[in-house]
N, C-alpha and C positions, 0 to 999 in steps of 0.2 A: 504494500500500500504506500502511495506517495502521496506526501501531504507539504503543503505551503503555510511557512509561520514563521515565529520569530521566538527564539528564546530569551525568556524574561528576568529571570532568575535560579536559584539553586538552592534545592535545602539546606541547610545550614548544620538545625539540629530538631529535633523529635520528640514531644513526649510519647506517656505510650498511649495506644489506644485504651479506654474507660472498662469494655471488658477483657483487657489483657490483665489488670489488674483484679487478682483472685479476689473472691469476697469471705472467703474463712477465715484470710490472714491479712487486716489491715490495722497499716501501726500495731503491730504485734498483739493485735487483738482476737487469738482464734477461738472462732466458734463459741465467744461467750455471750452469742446474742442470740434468741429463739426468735426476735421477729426480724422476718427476710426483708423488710422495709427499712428497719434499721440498719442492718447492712449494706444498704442498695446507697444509703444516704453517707453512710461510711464511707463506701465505695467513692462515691462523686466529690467527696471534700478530698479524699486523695487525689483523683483525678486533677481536682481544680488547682490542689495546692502545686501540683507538679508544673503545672499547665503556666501559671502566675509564676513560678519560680525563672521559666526562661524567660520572662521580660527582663532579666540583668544582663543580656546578652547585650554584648557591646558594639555591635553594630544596630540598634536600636537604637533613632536618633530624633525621637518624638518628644515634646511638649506631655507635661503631663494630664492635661485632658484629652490633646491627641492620643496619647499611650491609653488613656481609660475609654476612648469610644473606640478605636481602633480593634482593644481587649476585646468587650461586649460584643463587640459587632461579628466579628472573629471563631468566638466560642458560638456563639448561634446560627452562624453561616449567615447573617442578616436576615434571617428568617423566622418567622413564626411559623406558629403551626398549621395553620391556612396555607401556608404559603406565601405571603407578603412578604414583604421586605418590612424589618422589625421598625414599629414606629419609635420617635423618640421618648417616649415615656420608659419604655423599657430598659434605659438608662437605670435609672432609680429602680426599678424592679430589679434588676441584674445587683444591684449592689446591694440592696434589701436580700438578697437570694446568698452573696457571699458573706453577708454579716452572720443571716441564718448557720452558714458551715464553719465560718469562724468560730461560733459560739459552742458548737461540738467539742469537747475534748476529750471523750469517752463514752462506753456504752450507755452511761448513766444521765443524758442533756435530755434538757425539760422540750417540750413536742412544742412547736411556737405559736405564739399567741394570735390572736384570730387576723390580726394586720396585714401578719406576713402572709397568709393562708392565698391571695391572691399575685403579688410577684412569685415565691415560691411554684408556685403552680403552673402562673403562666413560664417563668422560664425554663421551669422541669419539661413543657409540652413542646417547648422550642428547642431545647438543647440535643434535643432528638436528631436534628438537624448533622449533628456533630458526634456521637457519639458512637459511630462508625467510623471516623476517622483520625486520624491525630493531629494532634496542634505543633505548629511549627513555625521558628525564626529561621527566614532565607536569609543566606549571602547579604543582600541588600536591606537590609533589618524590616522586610513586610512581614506580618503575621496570615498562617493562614491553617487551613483546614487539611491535610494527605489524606487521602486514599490509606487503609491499615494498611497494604501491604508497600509504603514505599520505603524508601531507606535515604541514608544522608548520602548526598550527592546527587541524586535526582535531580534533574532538570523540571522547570516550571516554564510550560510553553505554553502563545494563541496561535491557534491553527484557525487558518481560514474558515469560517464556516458552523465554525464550533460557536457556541454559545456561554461555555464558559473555559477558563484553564486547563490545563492535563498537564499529567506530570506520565513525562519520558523518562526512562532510562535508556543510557549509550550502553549498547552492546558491541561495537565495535567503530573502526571507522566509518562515520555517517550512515552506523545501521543503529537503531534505536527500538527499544519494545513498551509497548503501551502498558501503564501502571493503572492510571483512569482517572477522573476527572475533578477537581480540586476549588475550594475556596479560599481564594488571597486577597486580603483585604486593598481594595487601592486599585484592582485591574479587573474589577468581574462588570463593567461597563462600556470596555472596550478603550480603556483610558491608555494600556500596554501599545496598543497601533498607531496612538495618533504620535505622528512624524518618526516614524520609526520606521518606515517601508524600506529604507535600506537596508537594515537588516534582517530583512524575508530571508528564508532557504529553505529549501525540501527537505523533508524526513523520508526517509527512506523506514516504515515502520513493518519490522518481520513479528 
């Protein structure tokens, strides 16, 4: 298959995906929880803590409210659960949402009070969006969404035609194998092509 694009950028680095992380053994918690709810919420403060730890990546060169909408926006794939693209209220829902797993420190955190009961909710129904794939700082410090199965090095490509990002991998000279299709914050509008037609090239994808 021959395809015209342009490479954008390069994974950098990975966390992992939300069910690669077991739910028996979080923070050296095993199995001393009988409800699978509580672990599931275990489970996602892990996730999220890991997730928020590569924003010290130092090629990350954002303001700090660009670093916090960029986050949000990132973790949800800009999406809700409809489908839309997340309004801005979800800002404050999303940070209402990490105060909730901050406030976790063990099996024993009180169930939260009726306030939180709709951010919580709404961003557990978005984050679905994401929880297939892994979060990542590229080469170029964008934050974004992989595909589970890619790796550091990947390439972050638009290909004509596409509607959103893919991430290649090089298998050889100018042979590349498709990984699948990715959310990066900054380029899912087509904002990677403008003045950038010079460098088009083919992929040669086996």
């Amino acid at each position: 298959l021959h395809l015209t694009g342009i490479i954008v950028d390069k994974i950098r680095v990975l966390a992992r995906n939300l069910n690669d992380i077991p739910l028996g053994t979080i923070d050296g918690v095993e199995n001393s929880m009988d409800d699978l709810v509580d672990l599931k919420i275990m489970r996602s403060r892990t996730w999220i803590e890991e997730c928020r730890a590569l924003l010290h990546d130092p090629s990350i060169s954002l303001s700090t409210e660009d670093l916090k909408e960029a986050f949000w926006r990132t973790m949800l794939c800009d999406r809700i659960d409809e489908g839309q693209r997340a309004p801005a209220e979800y800002s404050s829902y999303f940070s209402d949402y990490l105060e909730f797993l901050d406030s976790i420190q063990d099996s024993n955190y009180d169930r939260p009070p009726e306030s939180f009961l709709l951010p919580i909710e709404s961003v557990e129904a978005s984050i679905a969006n994401s929880t297939s794939r892994r979060f990542c700082i590229s080469d170029g410090g964008r934050m974004g969404q992989m595909p589970r199965g890619a790796e550091i090095g990947d390439l972050i490509c638009v290909l004509n035609g596409g509607r959103v990002p893919f991430v290649l991998r090089e298998t050889g000279h100018d042979k590349f194998s498709f990984v699948g299709e990715c959310y990066v914050h900054g380029i899912m509008h087509g904002e990677a092509m403008e003045g950038n037609n010079d460098l088009k090239r083919e992929f040669t994808i086996l």
